[in-house]
N, C-alpha and C positions, 0 to 999 in steps of 0.2 A: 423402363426408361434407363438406359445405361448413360451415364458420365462420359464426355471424350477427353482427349488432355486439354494440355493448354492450346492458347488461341494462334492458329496460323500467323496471324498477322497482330499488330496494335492495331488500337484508333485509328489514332492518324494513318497509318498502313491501309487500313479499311475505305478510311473518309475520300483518299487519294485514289485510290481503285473505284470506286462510284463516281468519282467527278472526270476520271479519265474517260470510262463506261459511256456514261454521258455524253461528253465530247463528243466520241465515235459514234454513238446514237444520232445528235445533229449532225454529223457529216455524211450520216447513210453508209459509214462505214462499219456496223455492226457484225458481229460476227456471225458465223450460222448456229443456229437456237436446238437444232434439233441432235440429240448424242447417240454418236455410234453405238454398236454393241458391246467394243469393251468399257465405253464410258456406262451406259447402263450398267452392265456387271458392278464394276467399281461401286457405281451408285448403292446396287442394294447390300451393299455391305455397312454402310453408313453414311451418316450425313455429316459435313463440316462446312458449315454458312459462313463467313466473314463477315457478316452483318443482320440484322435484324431492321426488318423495314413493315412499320405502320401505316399504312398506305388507304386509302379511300378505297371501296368497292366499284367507282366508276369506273365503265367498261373502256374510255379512254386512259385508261393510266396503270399500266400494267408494269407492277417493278424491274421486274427481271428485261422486259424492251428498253425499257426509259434509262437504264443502267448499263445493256450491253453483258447481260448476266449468264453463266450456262446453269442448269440445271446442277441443282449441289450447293450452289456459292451465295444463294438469299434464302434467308428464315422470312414467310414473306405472312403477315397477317394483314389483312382488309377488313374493312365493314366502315359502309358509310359514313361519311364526314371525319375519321380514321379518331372516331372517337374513344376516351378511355372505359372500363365498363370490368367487371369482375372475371368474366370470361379473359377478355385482352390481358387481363394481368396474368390470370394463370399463362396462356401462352408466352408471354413478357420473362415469366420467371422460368419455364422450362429454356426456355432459350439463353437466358443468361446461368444460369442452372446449372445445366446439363449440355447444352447446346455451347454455351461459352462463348458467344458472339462477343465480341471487344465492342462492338460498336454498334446503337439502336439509333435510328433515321425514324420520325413523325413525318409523315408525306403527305401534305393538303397539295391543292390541284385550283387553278384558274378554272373558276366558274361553277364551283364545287354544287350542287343542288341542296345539299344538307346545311349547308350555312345558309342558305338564302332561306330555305324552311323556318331557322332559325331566327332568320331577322325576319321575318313575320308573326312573329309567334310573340319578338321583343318587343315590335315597334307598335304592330296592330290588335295583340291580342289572339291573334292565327289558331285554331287549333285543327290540329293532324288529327288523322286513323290513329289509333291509340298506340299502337307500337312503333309508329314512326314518330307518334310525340314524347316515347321515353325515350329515343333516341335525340329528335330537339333539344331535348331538355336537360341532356346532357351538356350542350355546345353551348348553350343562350349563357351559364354564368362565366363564361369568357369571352363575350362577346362585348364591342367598346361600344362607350354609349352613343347612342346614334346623332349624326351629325347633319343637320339637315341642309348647310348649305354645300357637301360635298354632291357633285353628281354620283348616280348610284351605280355607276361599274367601281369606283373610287372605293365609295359603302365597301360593298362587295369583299374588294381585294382586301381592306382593310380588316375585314371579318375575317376574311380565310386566315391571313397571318395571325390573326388573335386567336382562331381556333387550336392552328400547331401549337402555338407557345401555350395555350393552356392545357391542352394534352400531354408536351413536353412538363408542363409544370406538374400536373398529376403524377405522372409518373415517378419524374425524381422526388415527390413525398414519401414511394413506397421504400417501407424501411431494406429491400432488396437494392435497390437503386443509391440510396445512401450509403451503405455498407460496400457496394464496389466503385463506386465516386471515392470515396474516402482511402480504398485501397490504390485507386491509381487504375486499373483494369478497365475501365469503361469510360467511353462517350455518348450522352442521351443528346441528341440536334435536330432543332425542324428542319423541315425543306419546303420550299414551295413548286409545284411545276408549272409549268406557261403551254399548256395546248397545242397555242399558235408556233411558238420554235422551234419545242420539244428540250427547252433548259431548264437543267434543275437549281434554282437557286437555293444556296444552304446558308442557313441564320446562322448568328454569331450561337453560341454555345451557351447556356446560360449558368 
């Protein structure tokens, strides 16, 4: 694993290139996804991501669409409910590492199935195939206590947003996250996506 320099861009530089991405995603005015030969060449010489994105393994939510992204420009890790986990961190730390990504995106998704696992697990007692219940069980302690006069698409959304922000919260305890917070060098931000629009909405910053 080689070192690159510094980061093409900041944060904010990053955060405003995904929300632009975005935009042209809901307008159907994306770019074309597939790279010529000299962009391949270029590719295997290295990678330089502008961001780092934790994103759900739903096969409706693919970063690089949802953003408007070519190949090169997302460090992109998935696995359901975009939970945090020993694994994720090693790739979390190659990526700020080595990769130098200025800016990390937590990406939950409308209608997410791993949080609904979740609150069944909270509310009813649920129990999963055994290794999707250490994945549950990861999500259920940041999950808000259950509310029973909300209708349960409400529930739902509710949970999905408390999933990112406890994700987000994990993360920034790792003492790698603290140390480039503190230097000024990084931004850790949830997102949510909406299905239905294809908009990504981005939480305040914690």
């Amino acid at each position: 694993m080689h070192d690159v320099g510094p980061p093409l861009l900041t944060a904010d530089e990053a955060l405003r290139r995904l929300v632009a991405g975005n935009e042209r995603f809901q307008r159907g005015e994306a770019r074309a996804m597939s790279p010529g030969k000299e962009s391949l060449a270029e590719l295997a010489l290295g990678q330089r991501p502008y961001a780092t994105i934790l994103g759900c393994s739903d096969s409706r939510v693919p970063p690089e669409w949802l953003f408007d992204a070519a190949p090169g420009e997302l460090f992109v890790i998935r696995v359901a409910g975009n939970v945090f986990s020993s694994a994720v961190a090693g790739s979390l730390q190659y990526a700020g590492s080595h990769l130098k990504t200025p800016l990390f995106v937590v990406l939950g998704h409308q209608r997410c199935g791993a949080v609904e696992a979740a609150m069944q697990t909270q509310t009813d007692g649920t129990l999963h195939r055994s290794r999707i219940q250490v994945l549950v069980d990861s999500i259920v302690p940041g999950l808000p206590a259950p509310d029973p006069a909300l209708p349960p698409s409400l529930r739902l959304a509710r949970a999905i947003e408390a999933n990112v922000r406890w994700t987000v919260h994990q993360i920034m305890q790792t003492p790698e996250a603290q140390e480039r917070k503190a230097q000024g060098h990084t931004k850790i931000v949830g997102a949510l996506y909406d299905i239905e629009s294809g908009a990504v909405r981005f939480l305040p910053e914690e």
